[in-house]
C-alpha positions in Angstrom: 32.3 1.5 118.2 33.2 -0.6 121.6 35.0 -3.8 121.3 33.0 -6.8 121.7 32.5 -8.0 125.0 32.3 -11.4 126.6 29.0 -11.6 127.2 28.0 -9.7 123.6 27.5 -12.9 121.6 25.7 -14.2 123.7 23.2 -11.4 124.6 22.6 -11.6 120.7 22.3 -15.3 120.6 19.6 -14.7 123.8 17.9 -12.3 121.2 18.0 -14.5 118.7 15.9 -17.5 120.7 13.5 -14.8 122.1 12.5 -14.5 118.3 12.4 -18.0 118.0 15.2 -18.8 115.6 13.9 -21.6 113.1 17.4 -22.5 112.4 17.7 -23.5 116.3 14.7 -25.5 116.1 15.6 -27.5 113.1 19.8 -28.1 114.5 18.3 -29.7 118.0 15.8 -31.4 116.3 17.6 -33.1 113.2 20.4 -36.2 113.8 23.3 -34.7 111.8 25.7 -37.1 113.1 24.1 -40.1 112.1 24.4 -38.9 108.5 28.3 -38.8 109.3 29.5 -41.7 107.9 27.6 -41.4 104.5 28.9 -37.8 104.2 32.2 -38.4 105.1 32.7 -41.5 102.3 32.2 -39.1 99.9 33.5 -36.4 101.2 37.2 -37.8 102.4 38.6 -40.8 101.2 39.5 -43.7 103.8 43.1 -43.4 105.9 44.5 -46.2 104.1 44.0 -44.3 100.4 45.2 -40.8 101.8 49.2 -40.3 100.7 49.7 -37.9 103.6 48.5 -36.7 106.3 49.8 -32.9 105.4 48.1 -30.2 104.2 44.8 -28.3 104.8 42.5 -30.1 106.4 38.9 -30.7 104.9 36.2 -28.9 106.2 33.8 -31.0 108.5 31.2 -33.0 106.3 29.2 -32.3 108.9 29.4 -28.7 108.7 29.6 -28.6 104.6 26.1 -30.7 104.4 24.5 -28.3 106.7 25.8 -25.2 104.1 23.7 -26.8 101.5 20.7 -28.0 103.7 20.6 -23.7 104.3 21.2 -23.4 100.2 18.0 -25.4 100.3 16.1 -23.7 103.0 16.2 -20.2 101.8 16.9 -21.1 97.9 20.5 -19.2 98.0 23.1 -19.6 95.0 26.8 -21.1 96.5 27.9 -17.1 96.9 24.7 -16.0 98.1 25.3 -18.5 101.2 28.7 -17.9 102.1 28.0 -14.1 102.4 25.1 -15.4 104.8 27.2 -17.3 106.9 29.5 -14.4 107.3 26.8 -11.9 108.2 24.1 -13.9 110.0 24.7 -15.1 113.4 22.2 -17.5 113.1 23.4 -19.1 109.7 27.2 -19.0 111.8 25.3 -21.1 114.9 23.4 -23.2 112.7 26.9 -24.8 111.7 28.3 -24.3 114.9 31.2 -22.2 114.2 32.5 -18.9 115.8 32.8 -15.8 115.2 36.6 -16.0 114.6 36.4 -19.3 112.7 36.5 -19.2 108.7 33.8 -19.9 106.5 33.2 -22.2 103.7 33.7 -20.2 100.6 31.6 -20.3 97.4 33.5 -22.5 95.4 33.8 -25.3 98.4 30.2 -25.2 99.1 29.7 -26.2 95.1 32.5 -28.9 95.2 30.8 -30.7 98.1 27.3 -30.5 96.5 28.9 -31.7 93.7 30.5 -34.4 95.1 27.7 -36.1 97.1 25.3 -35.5 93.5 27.5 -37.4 91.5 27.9 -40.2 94.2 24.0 -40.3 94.6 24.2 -39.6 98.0 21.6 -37.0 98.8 18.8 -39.9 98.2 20.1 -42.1 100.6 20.8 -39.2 103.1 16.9 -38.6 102.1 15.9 -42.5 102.7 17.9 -42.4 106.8 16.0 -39.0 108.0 12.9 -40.8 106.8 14.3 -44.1 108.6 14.7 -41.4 111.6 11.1 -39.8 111.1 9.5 -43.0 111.1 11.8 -44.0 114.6 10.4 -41.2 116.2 6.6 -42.7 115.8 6.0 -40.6 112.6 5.2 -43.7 110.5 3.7 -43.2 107.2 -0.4 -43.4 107.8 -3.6 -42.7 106.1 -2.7 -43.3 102.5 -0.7 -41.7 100.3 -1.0 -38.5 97.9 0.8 -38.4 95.2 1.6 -35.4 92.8 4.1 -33.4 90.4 5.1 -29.9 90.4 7.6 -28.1 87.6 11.1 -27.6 89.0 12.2 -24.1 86.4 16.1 -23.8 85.1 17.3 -21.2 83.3 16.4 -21.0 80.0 18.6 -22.2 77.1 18.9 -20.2 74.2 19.6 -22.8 71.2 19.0 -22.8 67.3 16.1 -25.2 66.3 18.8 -28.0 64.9 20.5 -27.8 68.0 17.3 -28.6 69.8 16.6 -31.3 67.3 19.6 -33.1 67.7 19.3 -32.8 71.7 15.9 -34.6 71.4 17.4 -37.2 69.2 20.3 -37.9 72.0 23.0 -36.1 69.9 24.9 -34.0 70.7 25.4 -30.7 68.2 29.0 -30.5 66.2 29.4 -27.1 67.4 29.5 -27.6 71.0 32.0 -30.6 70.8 34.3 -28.0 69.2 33.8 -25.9 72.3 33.9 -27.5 75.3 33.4 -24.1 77.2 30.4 -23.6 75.7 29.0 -27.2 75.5 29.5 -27.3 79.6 26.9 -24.6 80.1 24.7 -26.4 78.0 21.3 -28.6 79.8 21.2 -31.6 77.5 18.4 -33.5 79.9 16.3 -30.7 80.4 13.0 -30.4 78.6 10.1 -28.1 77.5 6.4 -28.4 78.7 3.3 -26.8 79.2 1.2 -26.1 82.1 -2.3 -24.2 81.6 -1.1 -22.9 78.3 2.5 -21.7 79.7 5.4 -22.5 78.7 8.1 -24.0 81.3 11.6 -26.0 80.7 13.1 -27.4 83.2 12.4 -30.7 85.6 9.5 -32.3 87.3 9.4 -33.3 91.4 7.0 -36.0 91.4 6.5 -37.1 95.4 4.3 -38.8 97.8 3.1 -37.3 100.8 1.4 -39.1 103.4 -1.9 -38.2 104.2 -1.4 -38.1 108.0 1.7 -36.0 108.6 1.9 -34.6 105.5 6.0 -35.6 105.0 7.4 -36.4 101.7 8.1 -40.0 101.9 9.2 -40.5 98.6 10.0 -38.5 95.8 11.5 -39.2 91.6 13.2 -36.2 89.3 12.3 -36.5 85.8 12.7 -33.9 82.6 9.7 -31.7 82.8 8.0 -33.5 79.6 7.1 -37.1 81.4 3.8 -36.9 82.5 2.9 -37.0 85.8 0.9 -40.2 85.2 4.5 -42.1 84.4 6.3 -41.6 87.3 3.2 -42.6 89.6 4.9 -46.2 90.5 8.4 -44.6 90.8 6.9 -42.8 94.2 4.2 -44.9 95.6 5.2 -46.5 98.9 4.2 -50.0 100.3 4.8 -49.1 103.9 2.2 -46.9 104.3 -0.4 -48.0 106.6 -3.4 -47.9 104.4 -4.6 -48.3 100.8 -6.1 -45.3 99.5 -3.9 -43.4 96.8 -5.2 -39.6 96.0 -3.7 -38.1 93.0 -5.3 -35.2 90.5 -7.4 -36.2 87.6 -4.5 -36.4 85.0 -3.4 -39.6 86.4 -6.6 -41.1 85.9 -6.7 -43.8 83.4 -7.3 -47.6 82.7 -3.8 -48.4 83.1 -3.1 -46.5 86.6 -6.2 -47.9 87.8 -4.9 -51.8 86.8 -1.3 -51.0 88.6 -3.2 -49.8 91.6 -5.5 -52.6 92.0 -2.6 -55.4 91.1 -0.7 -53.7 94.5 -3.5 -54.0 96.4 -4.2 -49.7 96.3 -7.4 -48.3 95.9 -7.9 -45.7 93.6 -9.0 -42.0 95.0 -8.5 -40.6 91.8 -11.2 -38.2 90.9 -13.0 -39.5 87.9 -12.8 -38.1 84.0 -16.1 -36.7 82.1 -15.9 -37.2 78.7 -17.9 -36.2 75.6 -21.3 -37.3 75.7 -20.5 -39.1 78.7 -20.6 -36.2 81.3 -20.0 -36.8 85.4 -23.1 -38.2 87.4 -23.8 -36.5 90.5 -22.4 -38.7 92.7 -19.2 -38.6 90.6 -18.7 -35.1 90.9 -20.0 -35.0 95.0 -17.4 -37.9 95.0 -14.2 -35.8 93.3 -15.1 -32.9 96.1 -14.8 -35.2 98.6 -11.4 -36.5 96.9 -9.9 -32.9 96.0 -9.9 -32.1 99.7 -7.8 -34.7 100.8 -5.5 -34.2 97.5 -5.1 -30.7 97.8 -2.5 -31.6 101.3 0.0 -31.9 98.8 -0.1 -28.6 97.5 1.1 -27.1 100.6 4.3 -28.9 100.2 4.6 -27.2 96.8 3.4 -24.0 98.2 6.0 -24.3 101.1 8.7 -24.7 98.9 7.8 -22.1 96.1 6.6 -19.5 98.9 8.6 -19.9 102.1 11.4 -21.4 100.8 12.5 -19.0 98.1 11.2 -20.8 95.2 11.3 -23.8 93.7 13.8 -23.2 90.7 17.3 -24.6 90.7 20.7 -23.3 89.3 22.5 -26.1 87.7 23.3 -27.9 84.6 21.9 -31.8 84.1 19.9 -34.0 85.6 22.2 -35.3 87.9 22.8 -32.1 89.6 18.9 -31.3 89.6 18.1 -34.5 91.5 20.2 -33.7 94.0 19.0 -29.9 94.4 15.6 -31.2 94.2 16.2 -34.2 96.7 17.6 -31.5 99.0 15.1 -29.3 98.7 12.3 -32.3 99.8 14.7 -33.2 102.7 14.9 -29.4 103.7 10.9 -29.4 103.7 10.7 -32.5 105.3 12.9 -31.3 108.4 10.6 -27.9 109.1 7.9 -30.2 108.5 9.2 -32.2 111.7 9.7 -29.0 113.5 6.1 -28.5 113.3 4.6 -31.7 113.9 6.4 -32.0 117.1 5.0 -28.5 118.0 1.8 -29.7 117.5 2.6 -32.9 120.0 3.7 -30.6 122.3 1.1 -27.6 122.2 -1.5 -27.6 124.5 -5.3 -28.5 123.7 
């Protein structure tokens, strides 16, 4: 094998563009820097509170959010992405290292994730790209959509007291005795069912808007609220028009009063009932409404299909809601990618 030559890298970085690296499209496009200072106030603390100025270093906040931003893009655990970043050249450009710098390892990828979850951080980081998309002229327009999808975690395996007690906010005696044990335990995750499956885990309940189909808003619950209760957690007041779309299980008396006391109006299809069954015009009417709803389920689809899946690998809610919140800001930047594609492209 010949040494590597000068110009090697970047022949393979040439090859890389020609294939149009997505990775390349979404570091011009995205303001990394401007999420600096939130990153780095969670990340480091303040010169003042250091005792000294020896030792390693930190890695680059910077640098560390863009390792879970790929985590997100392409669904890999903390060890799956630090073998990528050692063996892709684009995952190594993407956070602008070298080929002789070190990489993040496993363990310091899940200490910064776990840092910025506890602190809350990856909503707001969430709230200034949206800021950003909205600077750019991509202003939320058209109404809003709003829907819930299941976010799956693995499965836990306890007795039927145990789940009893969980339910009831206890906490079993057995797993206060081990504390090993008790920290691989989801305590805020919950069962449901979905066309007569099964699923535990967490719900992603977000708003799209209708026009550039971008998450505007988004709420993590257990997987056992219905979708119906989190509706006023993710509706948004700043978009430019009134009409709400949402699936037929939020349809009911009370969503329909919330909606008209902010001023929304209701594109929920309407509910037959017994002995009461849909008029024509009712069911001409939820056609109309399903094709405008049914935008949302490309974010889904996106997510579950292109993105690796939509299932997360961590314990408790907090954790989830930052997983999940990273997930809908990873969408939401390949979202941007294409919409300014499409300003670009030609007639």
């Amino acid at each position: 094998m010949s040494p590597l030559g000068f110009f090697d890298v970047s022949n393979r970085y040439a090859g890389l563009d020609a294939k149009n690296d997505p990775l390349l499209k979404i570091d011009g496009i995205v303001p990394w820097e401007e999420f600096r200072s939130h990153l780095e106030a969670v990340w480091r603390k303040p010169a003042n509170q250091r005792k000294s100025s020896a030792g390693r270093k930190p890695w680059d906040a910077v640098v560390m959010f863009k390792a879970i931003v790929l985590c997100a893009l392409y669904n890999l655990s903390d060890d799956q992405v630090e073998y990528q970043i050692r063996d892709r050249l684009s995952f190594v450009r993407f956070l602008g290292l070298g080929l002789e710098d070190k990489v993040p390892d496993a363990k310091t990828v899940w200490l910064y994730r776990e840092q910025l979850a506890q602190a809350g951080m990856i909503a707001t980081v969430f709230e200034n790209f949206d800021s950003y998309l909205k600077d750019r002229g991509y202003l939320a327009m058209g109404g809003q959509i709003v829907d819930a999808s299941i976010v799956s975690v693995p499965t836990q395996h306890n007795k039927r007291d145990e789940n009893a007690k969980i339910k009831a906010g206890e906490t079993p005696k057995d797993w206060v005795d081990k504390p090993a044990k008790f920290r691989q335990k989801d305590t805020d995750a919950r069962w449901t069912k979905k066309h007569g499956k099964s699923h535990y885990g967490y719900k992603n309940h977000i708003h799209v808007d209708r026009r550039h189909k971008l998450v505007r808003c988004y709420h993590v619950t257990k997987a056992s609220v219905h979708d119906s209760q989190a509706l006023e957690a993710v509706l948004d007041a700043d978009n430019t028009a009134s009409d709400v779309w949402a699936d037929s299980a939020y349809r009911s008396a009370g969503i329909e009063k919330i909606l008209k006391e902010k001023g929304l109006s209701s594109r929920i299809p309407y509910k037959g009932h017994r002995n009461k069954p849909l008029s024509k015009r009712q069911e001409q009417g939820n056609k109309t409404r399903s094709k405008v709803r049914v935008r949302v389920e490309h974010i889904f689809g996106a997510q579950s299909n292109d993105m690796g899946g939509a299932q997360v690998r961590s314990i408790g809610i907090i954790r989830a809601k930052a997983r999940i919140g990273l997930k809908n800001l990873a969408y939401n930047m390949r979202r941007l990618v294409q919409l300014e594609h499409l300003a670009t492209a030609p007639p």
